[in-house]
C-alpha positions, 0 to 999 in steps of 0.5 A, spaced: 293 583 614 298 576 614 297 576 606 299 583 605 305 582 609 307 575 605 306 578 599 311 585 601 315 578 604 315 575 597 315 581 593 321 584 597 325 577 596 322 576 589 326 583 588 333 581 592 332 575 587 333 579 581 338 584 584 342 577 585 340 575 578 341 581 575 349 583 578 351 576 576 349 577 569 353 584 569 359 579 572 358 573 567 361 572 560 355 574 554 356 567 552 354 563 559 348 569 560 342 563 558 346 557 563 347 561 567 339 564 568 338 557 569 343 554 573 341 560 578 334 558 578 334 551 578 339 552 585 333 556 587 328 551 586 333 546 589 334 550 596 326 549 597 322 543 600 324 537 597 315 535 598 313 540 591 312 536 586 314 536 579 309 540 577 311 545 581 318 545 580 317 546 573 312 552 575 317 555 579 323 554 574 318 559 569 316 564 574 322 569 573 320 568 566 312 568 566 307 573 570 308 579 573 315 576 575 317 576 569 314 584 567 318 586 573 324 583 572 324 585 565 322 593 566 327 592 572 333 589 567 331 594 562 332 599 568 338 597 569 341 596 561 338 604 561 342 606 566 349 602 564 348 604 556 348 612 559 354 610 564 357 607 557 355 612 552 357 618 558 364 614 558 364 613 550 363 621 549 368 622 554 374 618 551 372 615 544 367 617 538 369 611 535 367 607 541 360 610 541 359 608 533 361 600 535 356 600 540 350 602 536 353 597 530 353 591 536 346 594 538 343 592 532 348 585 531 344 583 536 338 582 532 341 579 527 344 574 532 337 573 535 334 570 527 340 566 526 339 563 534 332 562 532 334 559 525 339 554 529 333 552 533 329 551 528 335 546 524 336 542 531 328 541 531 328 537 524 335 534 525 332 531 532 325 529 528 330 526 521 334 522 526 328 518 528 328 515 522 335 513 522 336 510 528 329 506 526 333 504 519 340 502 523 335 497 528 333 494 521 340 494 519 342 490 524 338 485 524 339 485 517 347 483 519 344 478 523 341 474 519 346 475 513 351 472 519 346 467 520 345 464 513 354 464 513 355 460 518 351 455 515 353 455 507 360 455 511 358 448 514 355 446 507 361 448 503 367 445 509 370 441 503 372 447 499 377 450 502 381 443 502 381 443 495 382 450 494 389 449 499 391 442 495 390 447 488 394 452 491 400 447 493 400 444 486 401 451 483 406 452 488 410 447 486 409 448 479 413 455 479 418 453 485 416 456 490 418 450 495 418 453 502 411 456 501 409 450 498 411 446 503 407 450 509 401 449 505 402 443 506 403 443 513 396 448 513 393 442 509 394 436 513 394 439 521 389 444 519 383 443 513 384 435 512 383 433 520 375 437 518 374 433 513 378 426 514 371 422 513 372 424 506 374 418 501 378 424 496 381 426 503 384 420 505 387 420 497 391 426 499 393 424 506 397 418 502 399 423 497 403 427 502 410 424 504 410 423 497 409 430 496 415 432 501 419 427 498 418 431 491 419 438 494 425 436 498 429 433 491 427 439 487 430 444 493 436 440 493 437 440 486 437 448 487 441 448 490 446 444 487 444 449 480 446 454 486 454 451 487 456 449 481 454 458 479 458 460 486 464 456 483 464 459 476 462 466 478 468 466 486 472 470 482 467 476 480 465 476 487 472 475 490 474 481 485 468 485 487 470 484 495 478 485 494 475 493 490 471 494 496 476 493 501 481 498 495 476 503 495 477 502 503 484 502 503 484 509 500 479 513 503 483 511 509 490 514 506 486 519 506 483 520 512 490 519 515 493 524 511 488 529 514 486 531 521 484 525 524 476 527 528 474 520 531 475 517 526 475 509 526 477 504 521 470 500 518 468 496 522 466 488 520 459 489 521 459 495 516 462 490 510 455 486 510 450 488 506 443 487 508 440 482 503 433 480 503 432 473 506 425 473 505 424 465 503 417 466 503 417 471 497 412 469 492 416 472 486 418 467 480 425 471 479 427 470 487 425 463 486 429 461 481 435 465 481 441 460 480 444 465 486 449 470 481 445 476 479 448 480 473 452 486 474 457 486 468 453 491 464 455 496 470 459 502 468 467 502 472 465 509 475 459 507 478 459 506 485 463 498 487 457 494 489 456 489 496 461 482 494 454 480 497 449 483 492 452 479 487 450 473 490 442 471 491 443 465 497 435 464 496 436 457 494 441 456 500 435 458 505 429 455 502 432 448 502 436 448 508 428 451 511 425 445 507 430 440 511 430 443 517 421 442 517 422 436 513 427 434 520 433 433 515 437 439 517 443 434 519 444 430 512 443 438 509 449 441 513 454 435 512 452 435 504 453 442 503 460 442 508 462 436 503 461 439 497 464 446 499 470 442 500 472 439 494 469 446 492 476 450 495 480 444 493 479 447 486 480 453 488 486 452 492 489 450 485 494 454 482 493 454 474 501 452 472 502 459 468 500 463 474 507 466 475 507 468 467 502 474 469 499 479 475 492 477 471 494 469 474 495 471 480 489 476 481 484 471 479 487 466 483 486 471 490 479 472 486 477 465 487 479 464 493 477 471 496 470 470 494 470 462 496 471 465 502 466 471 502 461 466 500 462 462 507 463 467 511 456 470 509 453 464 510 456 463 518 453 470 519 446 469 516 444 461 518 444 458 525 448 453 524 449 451 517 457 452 518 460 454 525 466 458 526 470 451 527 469 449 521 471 455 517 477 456 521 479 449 519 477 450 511 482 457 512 488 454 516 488 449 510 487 454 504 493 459 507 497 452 508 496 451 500 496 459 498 502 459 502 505 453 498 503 455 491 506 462 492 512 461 494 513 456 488 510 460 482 514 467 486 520 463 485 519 464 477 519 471 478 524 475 475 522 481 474 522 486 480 516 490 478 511 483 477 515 481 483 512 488 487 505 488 484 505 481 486 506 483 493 500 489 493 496 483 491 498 480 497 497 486 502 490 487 498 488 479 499 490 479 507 486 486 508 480 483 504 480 477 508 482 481 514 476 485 513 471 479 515 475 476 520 480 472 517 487 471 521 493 473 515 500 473 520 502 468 515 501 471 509 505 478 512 510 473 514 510 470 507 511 477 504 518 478 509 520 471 505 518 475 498 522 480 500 529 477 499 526 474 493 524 482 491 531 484 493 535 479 488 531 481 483 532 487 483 540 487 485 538 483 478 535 489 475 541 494 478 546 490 475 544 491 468 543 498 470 551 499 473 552 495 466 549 501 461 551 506 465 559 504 466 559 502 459 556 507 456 560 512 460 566 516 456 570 517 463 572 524 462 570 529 467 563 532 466 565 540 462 559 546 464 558 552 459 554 555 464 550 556 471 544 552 468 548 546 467 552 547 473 547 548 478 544 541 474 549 537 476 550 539 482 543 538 484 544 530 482 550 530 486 552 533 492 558 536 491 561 543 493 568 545 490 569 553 493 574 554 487 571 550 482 566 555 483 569 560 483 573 559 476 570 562 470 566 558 465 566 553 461 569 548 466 569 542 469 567 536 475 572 533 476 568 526 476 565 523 469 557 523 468 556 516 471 557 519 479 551 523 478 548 516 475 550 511 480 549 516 486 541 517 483 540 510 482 543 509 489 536 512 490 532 509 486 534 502 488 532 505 496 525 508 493 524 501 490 526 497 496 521 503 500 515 501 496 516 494 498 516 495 505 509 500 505 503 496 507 507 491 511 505 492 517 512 495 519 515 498 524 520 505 522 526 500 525 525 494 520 524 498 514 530 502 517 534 496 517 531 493 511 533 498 506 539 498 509 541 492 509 539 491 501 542 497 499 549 494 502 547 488 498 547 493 493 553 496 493 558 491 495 555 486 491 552 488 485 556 495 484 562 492 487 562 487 481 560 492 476 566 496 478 570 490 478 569 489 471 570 495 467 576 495 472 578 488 469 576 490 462 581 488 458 581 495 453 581 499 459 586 504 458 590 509 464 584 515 463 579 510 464 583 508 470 584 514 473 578 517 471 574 511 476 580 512 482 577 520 481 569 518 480 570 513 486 573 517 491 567 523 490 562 517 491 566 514 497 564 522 500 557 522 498 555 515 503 554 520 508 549 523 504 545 517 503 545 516 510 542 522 512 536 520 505 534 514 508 534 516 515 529 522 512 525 517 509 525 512 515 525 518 521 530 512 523 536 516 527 543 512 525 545 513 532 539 508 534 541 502 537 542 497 531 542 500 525 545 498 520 551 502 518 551 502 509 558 499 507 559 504 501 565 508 504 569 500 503 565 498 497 568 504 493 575 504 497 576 497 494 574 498 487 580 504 488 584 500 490 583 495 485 583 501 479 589 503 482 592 496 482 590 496 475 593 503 473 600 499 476 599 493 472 597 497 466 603 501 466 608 495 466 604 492 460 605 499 456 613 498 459 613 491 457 610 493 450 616 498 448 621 494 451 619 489 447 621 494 441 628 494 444 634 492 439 639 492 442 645 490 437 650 486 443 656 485 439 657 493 437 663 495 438 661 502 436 660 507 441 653 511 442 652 518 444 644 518 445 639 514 448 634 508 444 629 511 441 624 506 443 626 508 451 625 516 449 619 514 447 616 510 453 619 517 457 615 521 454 609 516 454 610 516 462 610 523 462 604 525 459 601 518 463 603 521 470 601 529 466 593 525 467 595 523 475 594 530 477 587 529 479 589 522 484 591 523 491 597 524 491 600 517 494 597 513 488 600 517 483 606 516 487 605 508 488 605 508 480 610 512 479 615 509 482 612 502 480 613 503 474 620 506 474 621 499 478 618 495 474 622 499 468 628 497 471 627 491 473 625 489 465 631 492 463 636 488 468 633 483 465 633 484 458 641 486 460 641 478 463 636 474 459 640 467 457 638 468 449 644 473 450 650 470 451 656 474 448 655 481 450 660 488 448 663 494 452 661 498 446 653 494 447 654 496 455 656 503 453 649 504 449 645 500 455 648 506 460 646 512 455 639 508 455 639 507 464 641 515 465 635 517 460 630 513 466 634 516 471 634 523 468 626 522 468 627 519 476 631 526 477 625 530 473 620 529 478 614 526 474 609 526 480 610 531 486 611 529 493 617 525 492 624 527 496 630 527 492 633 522 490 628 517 492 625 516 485 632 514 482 633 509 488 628 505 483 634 504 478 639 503 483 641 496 482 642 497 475 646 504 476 652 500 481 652 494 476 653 498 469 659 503 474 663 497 476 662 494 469 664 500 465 669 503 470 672 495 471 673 497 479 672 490 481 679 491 485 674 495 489 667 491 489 671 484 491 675 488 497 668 491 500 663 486 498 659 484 504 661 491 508 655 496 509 658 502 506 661 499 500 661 502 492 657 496 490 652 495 495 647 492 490 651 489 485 650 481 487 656 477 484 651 472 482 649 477 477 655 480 476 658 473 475 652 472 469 654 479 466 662 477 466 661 470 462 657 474 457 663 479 456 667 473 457 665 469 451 665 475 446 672 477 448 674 469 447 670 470 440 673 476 438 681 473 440 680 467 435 678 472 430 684 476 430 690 471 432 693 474 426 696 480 431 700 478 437 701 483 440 692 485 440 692 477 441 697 479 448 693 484 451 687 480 450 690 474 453 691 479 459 684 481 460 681 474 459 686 472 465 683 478 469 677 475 467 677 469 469 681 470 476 675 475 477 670 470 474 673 466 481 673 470 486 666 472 484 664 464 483 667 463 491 663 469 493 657 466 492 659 459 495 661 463 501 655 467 501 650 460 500 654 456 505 
């Protein structure tokens, strides 16, 4: 009875277990079913009495799998499936044909996939029976590898001699081929490493006496090096010196243009950017590297290929090596004082300047070359070496260069005399600082130095302008400039700023009223400006000091050099009135253009005049004192072209005939006086006044002194007579008004003196002149009795002459005795009036 009720126990339990197993196998992944059949039976085994045995906890594992269990699991799972494939292909038919077809195709994948399962089973079988052996072989191996390790160790033991020899073979090919610094740390492995090994050996204590004399022989071949790599860097300076000074161009330009465009961040290079990257691996095994004299070639580069690194010129391998080889060999202090010693005398030749070095930009350019690469050599050097040269002692070598750069240019600059050397001169210079500046080099005073080239540049080229105002002046017909059409009108006027609203308005052809070298002087006026503004670019000047720069040059340029040039064609001995007058009109149209280059130079400097300081240009005084000095001359002129014709006066002084018109050289020289001042009408109005009346002064003058010169010592009335036709003809002339703006009668003043002296002669009014004279309002105002006195003997003489000629007539003998009594009682008073007049 308790069996049968253990038994519905068991098999109750049994079926609740398969339930449990079959609803966690419906609640599992395909994949898991078999682990998970498993893992739940061996929790259940797990849960019961830890006493079974492990027989039992295998029989217990298989009892779901083996038995009557088994069936009833098995009829129960295939129930189960029965039922689910129904419920499956109820669902299927319902929603999805399509669906029911997949199923009945996985149905029979299954079997597939239970022969591939039992396939693999059978692979992992023999892989598990092959593996056996080789884990036998790997045992086998290992033993093997054990006593290989074991016989090395021992032939490592016999054979300790051979890596010594084979170091002291290797450092004897390494000295073969110069390769000094790796033959060195062989050296240094020989002795500290393998020798000590074997030190009981004969042949090693031979190596060991052998070593100082192999540092010696290592430490003289790299110092020979070295002196192969000096002498190399002196010849090829200015190569590198010239690559360095391209780069620092190439720089110059991309920053011009970067200026010119919107500035986005950007910043100037920075110095660390000037080094290239070199290869400072002194251990290199490559005979080239070894035995580079230090200058690698680059001639056959093509000119538009990139600018290589100043410093990929340059291989500092021997510079390395050695001062490696004295720093291990403990004689780093002898290297760096030999090197210092010999790059100073190095520089002392650098800093040389050729004798013909002012001849040529070239002469200059290799001398900035030299220097350039001197310096970019040991600039690397500072910045690649711990200590060969420092900053102190490069600063030294630097203030001693710029002191002597300095010197040598100013004495080889003072030979310049043309401008254009002089300013490529001075872009050398900049592009020198700028290199130089580039790797730390401070150039103040090189830029200070180019303020002092500066005056040089200016005197050169006021040099050059002179020349340039000579041609011009020279080469100009002083006449006013004729235009046919607007082409050439608008031509003229876009050179020169001039406006005339009738000129415009009058019909073509006609003419400026300046000749062409207004237009030409006013241009390179400008030119010069342009000139001295080039020189100033790249100086780092403020706008003001270029302002002021220009400024002051270009006053020297026009009270100077075109003050002087003026001055000359203005004293020229061939010059004629035209020319005169022409320059009077061409100087006061520059005169008004100053105002125009005010405001040219204030455009190309955006300095206001109105700023504190400014130099003001003198143009307007320069071009006034050129007129007035062209005006005086027009005055000295004129009274030459008198004095020529009175020098054709032939006065016959002993006529007794009476004329009726005047001298034929006077009437010439009114008509030559008229068509003169015809020629003023273009001058302002007083200098054609000033003229005039000076020549009508001068005119006068020179006639009362021909009337009174001493040659002259008898003289008629008839004479007189035709001396007063030719003194009425230049007062008609006066009357005339040969140049407008006078008042009446002011230019006939002018002739004054003589008019009242020939009336008291020829009216014989002394009663008159003697009974006035000395009052305001008298006849005879500007008759002096000196010259009265004079005129009165000469016709007293004649009178005298002519009565001893003609004593044959008593009665003409009686009235001549007269007259010379009147004459002589006249010449008397005339004689008391003068004492009076001096006491």
């Amino acid at each position: 009875m308790e069996r049968g009720k253990m038994a519905e126990a068991e098999s109750l339990e049994t079926a609740a277990e398969h339930e449990r197993i079959l609803r966690e196998i419906e609640s599992t992944d395909t994949a898991c079913i078999g682990p998970t059949l498993r893992a739940k039976n061996i929790a259940k085994l797990q849960n019961q009495p830890k006493c079974i045995s492990m027989d039992e906890w295998i029989k217990k594992t298989r009892s779901v799998y083996d038995g009557e269990e088994h069936g009833r699991f098995m009829e129960k799972l295939e129930t189960r499936i029965r039922n689910h494939d129904r419920e499956i292909e109820k669902m299927c038919n319902f929603h999805y044909q399509g669906f029911v077809d997949s199923i009945t195709e996985l149905l029979k994948v299954r079997g597939e996939a239970q022969k591939l399962k039992n396939q693999v089973t059978d692979t992992n079988r023999k892989l598990q029976h092959e593996g056996k052996e080789l884990v036998i072989a790997m045992e086998e191996l290992k033993q093997c590898r054990l006593q290989q390790r074991n016989i090395s160790a021992t032939v490592d033991k016999l054979m300790l001699c051979l890596p010594v020899l084979e170091m002291y073979s290797k450092l004897r090919d390494q000295m073969k081929t110069k390769r000094h610094y790796p033959a060195l740390k062989t050296l240094e492995h020989l002795e500290h490493t393998y020798l000590p090994q074997v030190s009981h050996y004969r042949f090693c204590k031979v190596m060991v006496d052998n070593i100082p004399k192999l540092r010696e022989e290592i430490k003289d071949v790299s110092m020979s090096d070295l002196k192969d790599f000096l002498e190399s860097i002196r010849k090829h300076s200015d190569k590198i010196g010239e690559t360095a000074m391209k780069q620092a161009q190439q720089q110059r330009n991309l920053d011009n243009i970067v200026l010119q465009q919107p500035r986005i961040g950007s910043k100037r290079k920075s110095k660390k950017d000037a080094y290239i990257i070199f290869d400072t691996e002194i251990e290199s095994t490559s005979p080239k590297s070894e035995q580079d004299s230090g200058i690698l070639d680059v001639e056959d580069e093509e000119d538009d290929e990139e600018v290589p690194g100043a410093q990929d010129l340059v291989d500092f391998s021997p510079v390395y090596r050695c001062l490696h080889i004295y720093s291990v060999l403990g004689a780093r202090e002898t290297f760096e004082n030999y090197y210092r010693k010999q790059r100073r005398k190095q520089a002392r030749l650098v800093l040389q300047p050729p004798s013909n070095m002012h001849e040529t930009l070239d002469g200059y350019r290799k001398y900035f070359n030299q220097i350039v690469g001197f310096f970019v050599v040991e600039d690397h050097i500072l910045h690649t070496t711990q200590g060969l040269v420092n900053r102190a002692y490069i600063d030294e070598l630097w203030e001693m260069a710029l002191s002597k750069t300095i010197a040598a240019l100013r004495t080889h600059s003072s030979y310049c005399s043309d401008p254009n050397l002089v300013l490529d001169l001075k872009n050398l210079i900049v592009l020198f600082a700028d290199t130089l500046q580039v790797y730390g080099f401070p150039v103040n005073q090189l830029f200070d130095m180019l303020l002092e080239i500066r005056d040089q540049y200016s005197e050169t080229l006021l040099k050059k302008w002179a020349g340039i105002f000579r041609n011009i002046l020279d080469s100009d017909n002083y006449s006013p400039i004729p235009v046919t059409s607007e082409e050439m009108y608008k031509k003229v006027v876009g050179q020169f700023p001039f406006q005339d609203i009738e000129l415009e308005k009058q019909p073509f052809p006609k003419k400026f009223p300046f000749s062409e070298f207004v237009p030409k002087v006013y241009n390179q006026i400008k030119e010069f400006i342009y000139a001295c503004l080039k020189f100033s670019e790249d100086l780092h000047l403020s706008s003001t000091e270029v302002d002021d720069m220009i400024r002051k040059s270009t006053n020297l340029l026009l009270t100077r050099t075109l003050s002087n040039s003026l001055q000359n064609v203005i004293k020229r001995k061939n010059i004629g009135l035209t020319e005169l007058v022409q320059i009077i009109i061409n100087t006061t149209h520059l005169e008004k253009s100053c105002k125009y280059l005010e405001e040219f130079i204030t455009n190309i400097t955006n300095v206001l005049p109105e700023t504190v300081h400014t130099t003001k240009l003198y143009g307007t005084t320069t071009f006034k004192d050129a007129r007035h000095a062209a005006e005086e001359e027009i005055y000295t002129n004129l009274n030459q072209k008198i004095d020529q014709f009175l020098q054709l006066a032939d006065y016959d002084w002993m006529t007794g005939d009476l004329g009726n018109k005047a001298s034929d050289y006077l009437v010439d020289l009114i008509a030559f006086l008229r068509s003169t001042f015809a020629v003023f009408t273009h001058l302002p109005g007083k200098v054609a006044q000033t003229a005039c009346m000076s020549a009508c002064k001068h005119l006068a003058t020179s006639l009362m002194q021909l009337l009174l010169e001493a040659e002259v010592r008898q003289l008629t009335l008839g004479a007189l007579q035709q001396f007063n036709l030719d003194v009425r003809e230049c007062e008609q002339f006066a009357r005339s008004g040969p140049v407008p703006g006078f008042q009446e009668d002011t230019l006939q003043l002018a002739f004054i003196d003589l008019r009242q002296l020939l009336d008291l002669f020829i009216q014989w009014d002394w009663s008159t002149y003697l009974a006035d004279y000395g009052q305001p309002n008298c006849k005879y105002l500007r008759v002096n009795p000196v010259t009265a006195l004079t005129l009165l003997e000469k016709i007293s003489r004649e009178m005298k002459d002519t009565s001893r000629k003609n004593n044959m007539f008593a009665q003409f003998r009686k009235n001549e005795r007269d007259k010379q009594k009147l004459i002589d009682t006249v010449a008397k008073q005339l004689r008391g009036l003068i004492s009076s007049h001096h006491s």
